[in-house]
Structure formats: structure tokens, C-alpha cells
C-alpha positions as CSV (number, residue, x, y, z in Angstrom):
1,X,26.7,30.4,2.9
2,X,23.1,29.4,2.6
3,X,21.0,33.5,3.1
4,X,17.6,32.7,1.4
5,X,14.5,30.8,3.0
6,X,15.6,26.9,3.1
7,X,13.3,23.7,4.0
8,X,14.8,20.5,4.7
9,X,12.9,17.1,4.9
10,X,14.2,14.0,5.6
11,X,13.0,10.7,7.0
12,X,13.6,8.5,9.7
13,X,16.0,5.1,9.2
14,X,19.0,5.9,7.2
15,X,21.1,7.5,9.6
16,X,23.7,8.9,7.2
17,X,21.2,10.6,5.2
18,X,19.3,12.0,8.4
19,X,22.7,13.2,10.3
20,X,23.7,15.1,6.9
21,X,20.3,16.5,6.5
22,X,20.5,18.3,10.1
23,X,24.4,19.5,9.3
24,X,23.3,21.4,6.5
25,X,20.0,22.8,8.3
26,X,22.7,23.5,11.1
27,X,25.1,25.3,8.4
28,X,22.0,27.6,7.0
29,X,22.2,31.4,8.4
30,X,18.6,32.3,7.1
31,X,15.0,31.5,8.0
32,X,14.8,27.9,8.1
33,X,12.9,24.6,9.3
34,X,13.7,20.8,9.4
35,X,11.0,17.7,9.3
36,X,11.8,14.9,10.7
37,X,9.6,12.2,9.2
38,X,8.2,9.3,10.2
39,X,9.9,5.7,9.3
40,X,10.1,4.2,6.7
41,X,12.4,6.0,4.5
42,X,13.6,6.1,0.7
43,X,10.2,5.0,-0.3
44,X,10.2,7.7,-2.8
45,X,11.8,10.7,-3.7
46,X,10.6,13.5,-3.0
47,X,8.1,13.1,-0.4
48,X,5.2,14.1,-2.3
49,X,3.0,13.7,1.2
50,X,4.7,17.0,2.0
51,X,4.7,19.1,-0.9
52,X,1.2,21.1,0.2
53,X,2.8,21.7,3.6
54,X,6.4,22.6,1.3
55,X,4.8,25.1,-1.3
56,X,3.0,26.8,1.6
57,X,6.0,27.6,4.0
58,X,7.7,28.8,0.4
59,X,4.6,31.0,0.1
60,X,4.9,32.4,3.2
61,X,8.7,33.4,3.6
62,X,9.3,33.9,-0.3
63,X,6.1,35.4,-1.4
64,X,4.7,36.9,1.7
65,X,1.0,35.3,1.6
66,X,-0.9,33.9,4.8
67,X,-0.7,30.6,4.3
68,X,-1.4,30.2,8.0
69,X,2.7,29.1,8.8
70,X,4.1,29.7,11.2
71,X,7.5,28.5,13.2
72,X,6.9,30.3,17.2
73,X,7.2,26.8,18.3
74,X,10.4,25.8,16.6
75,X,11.8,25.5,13.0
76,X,12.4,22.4,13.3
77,X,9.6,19.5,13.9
78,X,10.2,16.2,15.0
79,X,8.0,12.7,14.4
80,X,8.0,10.9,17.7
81,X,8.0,6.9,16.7
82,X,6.1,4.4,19.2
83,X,4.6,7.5,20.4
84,X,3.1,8.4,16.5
85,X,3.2,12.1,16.8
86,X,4.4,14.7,15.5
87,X,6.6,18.1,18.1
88,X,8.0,21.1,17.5
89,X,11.6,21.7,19.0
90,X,13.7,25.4,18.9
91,X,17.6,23.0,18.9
92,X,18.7,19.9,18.2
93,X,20.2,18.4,20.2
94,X,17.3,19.2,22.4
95,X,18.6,21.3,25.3
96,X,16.5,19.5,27.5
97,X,18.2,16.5,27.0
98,X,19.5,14.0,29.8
99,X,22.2,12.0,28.8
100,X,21.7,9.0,30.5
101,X,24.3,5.8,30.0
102,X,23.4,1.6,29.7
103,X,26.6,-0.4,30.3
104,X,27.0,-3.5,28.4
105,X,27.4,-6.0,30.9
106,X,28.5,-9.7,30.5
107,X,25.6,-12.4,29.6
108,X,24.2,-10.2,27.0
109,X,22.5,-7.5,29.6
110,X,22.0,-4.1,29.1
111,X,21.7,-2.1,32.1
112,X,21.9,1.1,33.9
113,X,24.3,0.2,36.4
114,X,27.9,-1.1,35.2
115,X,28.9,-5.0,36.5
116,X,30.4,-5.3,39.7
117,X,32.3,-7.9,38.8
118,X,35.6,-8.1,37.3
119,X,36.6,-9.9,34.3
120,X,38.0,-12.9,35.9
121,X,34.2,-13.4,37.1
122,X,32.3,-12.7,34.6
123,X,34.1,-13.2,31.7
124,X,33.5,-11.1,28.3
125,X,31.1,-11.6,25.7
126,X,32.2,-11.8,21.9
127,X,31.2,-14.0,18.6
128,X,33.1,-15.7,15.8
129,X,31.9,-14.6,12.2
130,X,33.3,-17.0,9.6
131,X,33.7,-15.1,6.6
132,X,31.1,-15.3,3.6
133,X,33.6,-17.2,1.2
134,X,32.0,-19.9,3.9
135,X,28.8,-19.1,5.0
136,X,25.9,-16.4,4.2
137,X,25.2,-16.2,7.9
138,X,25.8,-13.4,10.2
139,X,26.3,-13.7,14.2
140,X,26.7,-10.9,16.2
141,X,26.3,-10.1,19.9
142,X,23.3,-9.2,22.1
143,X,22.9,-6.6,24.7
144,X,18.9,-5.9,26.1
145,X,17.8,-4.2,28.9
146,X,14.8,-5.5,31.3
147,X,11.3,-4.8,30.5
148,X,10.8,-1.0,30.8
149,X,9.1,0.4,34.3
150,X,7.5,3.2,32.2
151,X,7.2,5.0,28.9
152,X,11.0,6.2,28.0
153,X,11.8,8.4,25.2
154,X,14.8,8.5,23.5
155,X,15.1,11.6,21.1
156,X,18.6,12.9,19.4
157,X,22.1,11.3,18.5
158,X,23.9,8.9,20.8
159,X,27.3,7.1,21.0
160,X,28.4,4.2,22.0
161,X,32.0,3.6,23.6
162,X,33.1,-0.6,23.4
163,X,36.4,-2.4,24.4
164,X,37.2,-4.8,21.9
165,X,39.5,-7.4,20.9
166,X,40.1,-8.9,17.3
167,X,41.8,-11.5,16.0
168,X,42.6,-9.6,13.3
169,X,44.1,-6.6,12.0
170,X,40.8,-4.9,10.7
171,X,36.9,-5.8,10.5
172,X,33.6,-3.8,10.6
173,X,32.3,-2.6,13.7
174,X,28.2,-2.4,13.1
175,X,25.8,-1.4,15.9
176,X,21.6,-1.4,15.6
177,X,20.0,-0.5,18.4
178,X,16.2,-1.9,18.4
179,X,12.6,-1.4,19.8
180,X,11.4,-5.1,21.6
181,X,8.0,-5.4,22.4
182,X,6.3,-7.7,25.0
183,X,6.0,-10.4,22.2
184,X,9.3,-10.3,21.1
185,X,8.9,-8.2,18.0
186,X,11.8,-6.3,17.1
187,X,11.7,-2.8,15.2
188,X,15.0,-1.6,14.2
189,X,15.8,2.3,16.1
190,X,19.1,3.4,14.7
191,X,22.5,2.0,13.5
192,X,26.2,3.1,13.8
193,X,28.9,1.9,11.4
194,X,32.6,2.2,12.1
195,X,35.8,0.7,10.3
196,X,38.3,-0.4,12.6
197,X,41.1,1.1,11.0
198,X,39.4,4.5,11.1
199,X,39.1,4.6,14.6
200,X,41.2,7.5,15.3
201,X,39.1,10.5,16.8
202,X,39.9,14.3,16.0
203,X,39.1,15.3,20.0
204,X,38.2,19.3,18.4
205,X,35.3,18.2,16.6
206,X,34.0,15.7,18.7
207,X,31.2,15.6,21.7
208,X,30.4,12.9,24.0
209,X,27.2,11.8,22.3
210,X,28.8,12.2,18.5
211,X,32.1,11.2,18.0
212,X,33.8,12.3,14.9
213,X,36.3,10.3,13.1
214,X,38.3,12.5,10.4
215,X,38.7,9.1,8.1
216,X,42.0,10.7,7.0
217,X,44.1,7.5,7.3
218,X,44.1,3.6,7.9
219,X,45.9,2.6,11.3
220,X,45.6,-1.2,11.2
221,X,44.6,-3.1,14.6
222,X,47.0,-5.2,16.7
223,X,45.2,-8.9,16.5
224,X,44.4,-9.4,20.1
225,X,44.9,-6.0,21.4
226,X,42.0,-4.4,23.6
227,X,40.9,-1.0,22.5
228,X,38.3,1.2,23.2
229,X,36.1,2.4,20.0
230,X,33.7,5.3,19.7
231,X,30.9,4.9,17.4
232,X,28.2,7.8,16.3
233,X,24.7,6.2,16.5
234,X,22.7,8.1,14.4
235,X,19.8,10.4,15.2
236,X,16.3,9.2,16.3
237,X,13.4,9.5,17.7
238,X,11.1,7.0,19.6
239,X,9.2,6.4,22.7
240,X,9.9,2.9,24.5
241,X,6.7,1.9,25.5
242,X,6.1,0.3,29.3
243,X,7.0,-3.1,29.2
244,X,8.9,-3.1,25.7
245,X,12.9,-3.6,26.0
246,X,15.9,-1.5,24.6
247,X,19.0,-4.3,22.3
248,X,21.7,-3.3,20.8
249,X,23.4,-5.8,18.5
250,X,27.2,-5.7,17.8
251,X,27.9,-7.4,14.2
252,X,30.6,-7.2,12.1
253,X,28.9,-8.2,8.5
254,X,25.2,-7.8,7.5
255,X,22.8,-10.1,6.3
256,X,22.5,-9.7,2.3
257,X,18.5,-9.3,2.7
258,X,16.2,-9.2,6.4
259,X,13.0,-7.6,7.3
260,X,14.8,-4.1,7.8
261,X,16.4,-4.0,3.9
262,X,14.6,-0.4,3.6
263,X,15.9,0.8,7.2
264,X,19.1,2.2,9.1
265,X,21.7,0.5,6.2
266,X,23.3,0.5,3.1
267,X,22.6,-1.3,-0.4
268,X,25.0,-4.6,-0.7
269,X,25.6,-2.7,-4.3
270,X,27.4,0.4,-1.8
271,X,29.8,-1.7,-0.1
272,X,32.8,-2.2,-1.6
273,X,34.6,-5.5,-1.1
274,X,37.1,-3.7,1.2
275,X,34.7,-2.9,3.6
276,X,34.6,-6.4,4.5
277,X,36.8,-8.4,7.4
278,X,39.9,-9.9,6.1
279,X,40.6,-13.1,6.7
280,X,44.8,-13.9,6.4
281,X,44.9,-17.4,6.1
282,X,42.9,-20.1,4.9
283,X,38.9,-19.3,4.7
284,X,38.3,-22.9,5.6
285,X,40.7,-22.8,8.7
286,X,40.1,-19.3,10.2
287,X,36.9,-17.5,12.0
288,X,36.5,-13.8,12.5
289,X,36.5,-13.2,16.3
290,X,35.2,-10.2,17.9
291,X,35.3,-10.5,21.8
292,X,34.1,-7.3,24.0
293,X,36.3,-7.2,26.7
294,X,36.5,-5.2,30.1
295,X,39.9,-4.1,30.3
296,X,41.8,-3.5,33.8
297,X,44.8,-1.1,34.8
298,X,46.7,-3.6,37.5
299,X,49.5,-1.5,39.9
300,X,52.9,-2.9,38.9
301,X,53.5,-3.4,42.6
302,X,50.5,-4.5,43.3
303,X,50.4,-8.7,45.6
304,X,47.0,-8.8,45.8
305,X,45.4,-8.9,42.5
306,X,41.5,-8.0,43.2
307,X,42.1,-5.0,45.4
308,X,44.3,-3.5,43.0
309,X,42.2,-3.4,39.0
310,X,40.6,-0.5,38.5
311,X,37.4,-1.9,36.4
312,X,36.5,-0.6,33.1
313,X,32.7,-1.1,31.4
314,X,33.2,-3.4,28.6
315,X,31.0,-0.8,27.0
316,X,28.6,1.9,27.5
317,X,25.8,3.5,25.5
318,X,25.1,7.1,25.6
319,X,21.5,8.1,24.5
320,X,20.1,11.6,24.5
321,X,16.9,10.5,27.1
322,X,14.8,12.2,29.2
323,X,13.3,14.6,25.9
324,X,9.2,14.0,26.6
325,X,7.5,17.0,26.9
């Protein structure tokens, strides 16, 4: 256990490495403070932008000089994106927060309000991925809101809860969640990364807006079978600007270079061949389907057939909103 003075900085993008960074400031029983930097990260290592502000909290807490620190506000501080600023925060998550869901609704919406109709109606939406033996491109699946009424920030980790069906036994679940703005532009938020085989949840150690998946075994997926995943989407921090729009993108392989290479992923030289989907039969014959389904429960008796499904969201997105101060 961690009893001395400790400083942890990390930046904004790569999830993993920001997530880990705020277990282990968690873990630390001692005087302590976390940055949160600004995007983009792994430019260099260290950060040499913050080794003034480093050496002088050191000073302070090891040394005892007035270097002018001081933490009343919160150990930990927290770089807003969109917004461009830098706040101080006592907790993470912030206890604030208002956890506020967006259904994924058919015809690639993203809304607050979950769709009214049932599946029969407005049937799922999914996407074939034909595997790179064939081709070098990526499809994926599309979910974005309507132009925001107002600034919105969204600040902390978030989950995201998705009925899906695959027509095989195993594939890659990836989610980015982006920043649209009035022109279109897209700036990558956050990302979420899941094997379908490592579904399973240990319900102990897990909350509503992180999952956690104890990756202890592979259970493979019935082809065809709808089932409900849980995927931790990684901490962030950014204001959604008036006007701009909130997509999250469902993919199941990622592009081997795009404009967000430095951001929210792995290297291609981490990811082992086996963390790709597998394709049974022939390459040439077969496509990788992933369809997002709304499942219903229908009452055995039941001789009506509307009156009698209980509706499921195909998915929902949980974000930690509601954190401007």
C-alpha cells in the first residue's frame, strides 16, 4: 500500500491507460492528486509541459517549501475538452453526476427517449464486415443524436448496454463515441472494447456506469442468438457544444491507419491475430454479421401478439452528464 506523497498524470484518449491511471490514484492511502490532461495523448513520455507544476507539488508535500500548492479545491484536476479548461474536482466519479441514458433506436438515431415501436416495425440495425483476408475496409454501425439545444457536458466513465446477434461464434465488439460539429467534423470522445467471448460480468465488482468483466474464461457465442453485452466506455471529459451532435459507432475491426491513429486505440503491432473475428468457412463465401437487435419476452399463452411483448431497447448508453459547474 502506497503511504508517501504520490502524483499521477495522464492524458486524455487512450482509455485503458487513463482508467488504470485513476485505479491506482484510487488505491493510494496518502496525500495525493491526479491530472487529467488535455487530448492528445502518448505524444511523449513524460509530459515534460508538467514537470514545473510536478517538482513543485513534490516540494511542497516532501520538502515542506511554499511553492504556493495547494489541493482545498480537490486533488484531483480535470481538463474539460470543447470547453478548453482546466477544474478541480474532490471524487471521481463526480458526486454530482446525473446519469442520464440515449437509446439506440432503429435508422441509426440516438435519442433520449427509447422507440416506441416494436421490432416487427422498425426493424434492427446491424452491418456485415467481410473479413480482411478480403478487404481492408471496415463498416460499422451509426447511432447520433439531433443537433444539441444547449451546451452539454459529459464528464466521467459511461457504459453501454447492446442486444446483439452474430452469425458467428465470436467477434470484437468496438464502440467510439464522437464529438460532431455543425460541419460535420468528427473528433473522436472515448472508446470501449469488448471480446465476445468475455462477456461474462462478475455482478460484485461491477456498477451501472462500469461494467467489469473478470476475463477469466472464453464462453463462445451461439451464431444467431440475441444477447445483451455490457461494455465500459472509458473515462472522459468534454463539453458538447450547442448545435454539435453526440455518434457512437459499433465496429467490429478497425481501420489499420485513420485520422484518430494517436487517439482512444491500440497499435495494429498489440493485437494479436486472435483478437480478430473468425470466419468458419470459406473467406470468399462468408461475411461477418453483427445485427443489433431489440429482443421481446412473448407470454406463452398469449393470441394477440402486440399486446403481449414487453419491448426491450436494442441498446442504451449510460454517460455520467449533468457535471458543469
Amino acid at each position: 500500500m502506497v503511504k508517501v506523497p504520490a502524483y499521477f498524470q495522464v492524458k486524455w484518449g487512450r482509455g485503458w491507460t487513463v482508467d488504470g491511471t485513476i485505479d491506482c490514484f484510487e488505491k493510494v492511502q496518502a496525500i495525493k492528486r491526479l491530472d487529467l490532461q488535455p487530448l492528445p495523448p502518448m505524444q511523449e513520455r513524460p509530459f515534460h509541459e508538467s514537470h514545473a507544476e510536478l517538482f513543485r507539488w513534490y516540494d511542497h508535500w516532501l520538502k515542506g517549501i511554499d511553492t504556493g500548492i495547494t489541493d482545498e479545491d480537490g486533488p484531483i484536476r480535470v481538463f474539460v475538452e470543447g470547453a478548453r479548461r482546466w477544474r478541480a474536482e474532490k471524487e471521481w466519479p463526480l458526486a454530482r453526476t446525473a446519469w442520464t441514458k440515449y437509446y439506440l433506436r432503429p435508422r441509426h438515431r440516438l435519442a433520449a427517449t427509447p422507440e416506441p415501436l416494436g421490432p416487427e416495425d422498425a426493424p434492427p440495425d446491424g452491418f456485415y464486415q467481410a473479413p480482411f483476408t478480403v478487404t481492408g475496409d471496415v463498416q460499422s454501425v451509426k447511432w447520433t443524436t439531433a443537433p444539441l439545444l444547449s451546451d452539454t457536458e459529459i464528464t466521467g466513465p459511461a457504459a453501454l448496454y447492446l442486444h446483439v446477434a452474430i452469425d458467428t461464434d465470436d467477434t470484437n465488439l468496438i464502440a467510439k463515441l464522437y464529438d460532431i460539429d455543425p460541419q460535420g467534423n468528427r473528433q473522436v470522445v472515448s472508446s470501449g472494447y469488448l471480446k465476445a467471448s468475455h462477456r461474462e460480468l462478475d455482478a460484485a465488482q461491477s456498477k451501472p456506469w462500469r461494467p467489469h468483466h473478470p476475463h477469466t474464461r472464453s464462453v463462445l457465442v451461439p451464431p444467431g442468438e440475441v444477447i445483451e453485452y455490457a461494455i465500459r466506455i472509458y473515462s472522459f471529459s468534454t463539453l458538447f457544444k450547442a448545435g454539435h451532435r453526440i455518434q457512437l459507432e459499433l465496429l467490429c475491426n478497425e481501420p489499420f491507419a485513420d485520422a484518430f491513429d494517436n487517439c482512444c486505440r491500440p497499435t495494429a503491432t498489440t493485437c494479436r491475430a486472435g483478437a480478430r473475428p473468425r470466419i468458419r468457412s470459406s473467406a470468399m463465401r462468408s461475411t461477418h454479421r453483427i445485427c443489433c437487435c431489440r429482443p421481446f419476452r412473448r407470454n406463452r399463452h398469449a393470441t394477440e401478439r402486440a399486446p403481449q411483448r414487453q419491448r426491450d431497447p436494442a441498446g442504451v448508453l449510460l454517460v455520467p452528464a449533468g457535471a458543469t459547474r
